[in-house]
N, C-alpha and C positions, 0 to 999 in steps of 0.2 A: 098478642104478637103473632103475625102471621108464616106458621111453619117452612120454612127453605123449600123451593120450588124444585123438583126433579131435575136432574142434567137433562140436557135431550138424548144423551145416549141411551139413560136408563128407561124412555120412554119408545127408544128402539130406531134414533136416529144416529148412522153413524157418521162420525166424522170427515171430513174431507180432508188432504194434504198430501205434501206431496212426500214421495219415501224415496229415498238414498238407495238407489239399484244396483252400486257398485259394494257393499258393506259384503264382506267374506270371512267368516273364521275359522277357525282351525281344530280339530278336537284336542280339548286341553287348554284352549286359548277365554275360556268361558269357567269362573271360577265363582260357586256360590258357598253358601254357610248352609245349607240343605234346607231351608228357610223363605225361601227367594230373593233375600237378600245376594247382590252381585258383588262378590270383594273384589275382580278385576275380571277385565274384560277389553279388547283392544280399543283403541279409540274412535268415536263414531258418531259422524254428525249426519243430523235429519233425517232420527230415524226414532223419533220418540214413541212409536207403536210397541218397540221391543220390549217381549215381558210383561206388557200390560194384557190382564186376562180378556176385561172388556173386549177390548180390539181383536185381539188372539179366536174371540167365540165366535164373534163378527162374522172374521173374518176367514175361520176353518175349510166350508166350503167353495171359497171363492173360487172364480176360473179362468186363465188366461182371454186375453182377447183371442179374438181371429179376426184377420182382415184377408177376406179372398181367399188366396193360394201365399200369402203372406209367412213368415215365421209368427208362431204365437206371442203376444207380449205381454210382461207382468199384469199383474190386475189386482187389487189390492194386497194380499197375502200370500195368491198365489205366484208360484215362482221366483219367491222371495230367495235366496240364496243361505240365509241364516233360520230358516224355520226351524230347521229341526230346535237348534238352539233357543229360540224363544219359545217353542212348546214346551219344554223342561223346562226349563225357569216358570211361564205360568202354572203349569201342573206344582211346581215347590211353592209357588203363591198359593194357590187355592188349597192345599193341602196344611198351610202353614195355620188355620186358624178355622175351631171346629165350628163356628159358627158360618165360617163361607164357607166351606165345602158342603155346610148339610143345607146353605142356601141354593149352591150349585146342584145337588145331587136332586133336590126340590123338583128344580127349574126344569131339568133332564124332565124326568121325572113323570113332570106334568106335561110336556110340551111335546114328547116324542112323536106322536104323532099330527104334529100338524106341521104347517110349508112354515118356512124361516122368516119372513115376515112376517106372520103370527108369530111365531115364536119370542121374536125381538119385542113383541108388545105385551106379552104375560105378565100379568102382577108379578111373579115369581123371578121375571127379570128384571124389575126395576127392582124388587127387592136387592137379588144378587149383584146388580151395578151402585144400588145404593153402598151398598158392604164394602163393594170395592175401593170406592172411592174413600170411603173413612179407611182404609188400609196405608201404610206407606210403609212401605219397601225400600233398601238402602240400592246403590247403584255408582258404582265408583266412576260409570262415564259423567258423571256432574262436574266430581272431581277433576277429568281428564279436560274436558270442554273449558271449563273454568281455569287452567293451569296455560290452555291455550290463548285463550281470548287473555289472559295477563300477558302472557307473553308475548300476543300482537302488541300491547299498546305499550310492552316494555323496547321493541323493536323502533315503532313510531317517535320513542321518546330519545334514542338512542341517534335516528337517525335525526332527528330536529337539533339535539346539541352537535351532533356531528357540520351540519351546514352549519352553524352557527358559529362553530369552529372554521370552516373552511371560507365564510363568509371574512373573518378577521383578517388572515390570510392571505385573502385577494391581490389585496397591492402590496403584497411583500415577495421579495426576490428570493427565486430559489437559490437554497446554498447546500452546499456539502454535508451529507450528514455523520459527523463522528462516529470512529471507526468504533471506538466502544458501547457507541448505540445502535449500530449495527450487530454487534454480536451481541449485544440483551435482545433484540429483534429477534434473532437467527435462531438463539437458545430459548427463547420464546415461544417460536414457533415449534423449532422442533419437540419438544413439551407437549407441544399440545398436540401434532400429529402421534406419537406413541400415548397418549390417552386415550387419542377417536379409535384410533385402532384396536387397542386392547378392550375398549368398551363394546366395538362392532364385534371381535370374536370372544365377548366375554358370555356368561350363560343366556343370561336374556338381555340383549340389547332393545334399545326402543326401535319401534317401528323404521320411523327416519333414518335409524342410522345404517341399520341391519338391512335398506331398502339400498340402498349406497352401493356402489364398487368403492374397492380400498382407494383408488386414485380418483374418486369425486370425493372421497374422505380427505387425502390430502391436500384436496387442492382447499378447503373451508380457512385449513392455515394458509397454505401457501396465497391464497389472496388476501388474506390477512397482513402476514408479511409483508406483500407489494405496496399493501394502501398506505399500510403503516411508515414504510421508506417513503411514498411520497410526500406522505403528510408531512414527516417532519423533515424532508426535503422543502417544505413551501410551495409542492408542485401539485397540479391539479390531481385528485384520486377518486375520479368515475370507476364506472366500473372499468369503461373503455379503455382508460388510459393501465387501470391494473390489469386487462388483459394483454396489452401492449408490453410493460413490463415482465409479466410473465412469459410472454412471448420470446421476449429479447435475450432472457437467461434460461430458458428451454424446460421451465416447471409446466405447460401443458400441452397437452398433445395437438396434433395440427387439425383444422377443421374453420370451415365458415367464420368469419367475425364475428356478424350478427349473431350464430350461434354461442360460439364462445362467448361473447360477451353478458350472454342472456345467461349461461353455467357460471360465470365469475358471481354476475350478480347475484347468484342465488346461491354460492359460497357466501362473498359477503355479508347477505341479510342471515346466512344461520349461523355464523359466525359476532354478528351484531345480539342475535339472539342468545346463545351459550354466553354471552358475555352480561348482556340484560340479567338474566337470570343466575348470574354467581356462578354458573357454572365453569367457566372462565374466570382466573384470576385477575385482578387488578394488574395491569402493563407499567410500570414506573422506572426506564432505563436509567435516569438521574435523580436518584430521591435525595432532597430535601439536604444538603449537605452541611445545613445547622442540624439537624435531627443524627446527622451520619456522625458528627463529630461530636454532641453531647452523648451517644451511644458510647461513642470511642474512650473516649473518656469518662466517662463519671460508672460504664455498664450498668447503667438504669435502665432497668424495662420500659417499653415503649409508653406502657400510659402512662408512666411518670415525668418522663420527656417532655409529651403531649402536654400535662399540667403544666412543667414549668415553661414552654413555650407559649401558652396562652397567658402566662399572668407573665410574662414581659411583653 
């Protein structure tokens, strides 16, 4: 059986792709086990060079470009805005395990004097890239990348029943909505504005929310609210039409259409998403008034309800 073939990195080719120029943290915002293991760290996409040593050796002397009388521009490593931070993380890699550091120290070692292209071709570095590679390291942005990408296609899935609803709809007249599903709405909402809030000024809020002013916080419900009164008015609920409505009872501030319209909807979908994801409770202004009056009476807890409503 013929032994596993080199990476090309470890034979001193390095990778191409493209890196995420805008990623910035913060001191404190970068949290390891002293290990290299990441237990948290902000969230951050295309940028999977970070922390990896390989790359990191790569890439230490790199140099901005220059074009002309131009401003410099990134170049692989260089200029990166989070360096500092992925040098410590790989230094807690290479340190975590006595066989790669006394690979790496080897590598040094042997290699100090010669140009970096030779360097990247020394047995001693395919050694040290070999190592690496059998290494794995934990890293909580997987976690984070993955909780997002759920969360797109919980959005996708939300908005597909939602047409599907309003497709029903279509040829039905708008009517009046009851005043007592108006105030499960209202107390609804307001619920959920003193959560955004106390979670934006709580200790660590997430990124999104903390990114917010209080009044793009409020408004996630308050177009909530709008969609919601149309909807179960029978009346169209774009975005358009809930900035319309917001408009008409004075919940958002004056500006563009198009603009507003483009801030409703992006209320909307984060509010479509806190809902995807449980974070949000289930909306129910008239539940179930068999379920209300077996409650009423017999005071069975709900799964027991649940039973005997399904076996009749």
């Amino acid at each position: 059986m013929n032994p596993k073939a080199p990476s090309p990195r470890a034979l001193g080719v390095r990778k191409k792709f493209r890196r995420n120029r805008k990623v910035a943290y913060r001191v404190g915002e970068v949290i390891t086990d002293g290990s290299g293991n990441i237990l948290e760290r902000p969230l951050t996409e295309r940028l999977i060079c970070f922390g990896d040593p390989v790359e990191r050796l790569f890439g230490r002397f790199d140099q901005p470009r220059h074009w002309g009388d131009n401003e410099p521009k990134p170049n692989g490593c260089a200029m990166c805005p989070i360096t500092m931070f992925c040098a410590e993380v790989v230094k807690e890699r290479i340190e975590s395990s006595a066989d790669l550091r006394s690979l790496y120290y080897e590598w040094e070692k042997a290699t100090a004097s010669m140009t970096l292209e030779d360097r990247h071709r020394h047995p001693s570095w395919s050694a040290f890239v070999v190592r690496c590679d059998e290494c794995t390291w934990q890293d909580d942005n997987e976690r984070l990348l993955q909780e997002k990408e759920d969360a797109k296609v919980a959005v996708v899935l939300a908005k597909a029943a939602r047409k599907a609803a309003a497709t029903r709809r279509r040829n039905c007249k708008p009517r009046a909505v009851p005043k007592r599903v108006q105030t499960a709405i209202q107390a609804y909402r307001d619920a959920r504005v003193v959560e955004l809030l106390a979670e934006k000024n709580g200790v660590k809020p997430p990124l999104w929310l903390r990114n917010r002013s209080e009044k793009r916080c409020v408004l996630i419900a308050d177009a909530w609210w709008a969609r919601e009164l149309l909807e179960r008015g029978k009346q169209k609920s774009s975005a358009n039409e809930v900035r319309k409505l917001l408009e008409a009872e004075g919940r958002i501030e004056d500006g563009p259409p198009v603009s507003l319209t483009k801030r409703v909807n992006d209320a909307l979908n984060r509010a479509d998403q806190l809902t995807a994801e449980g974070k949000w409770p289930f909306f129910d202004p008239e539940p179930d008034p068999l379920v209300r009056g077996l409650r009423g009476q017999t005071n069975l807890p709900p799964a027991v309800v649940h039973t005997l409503l399904e076996e009749s």
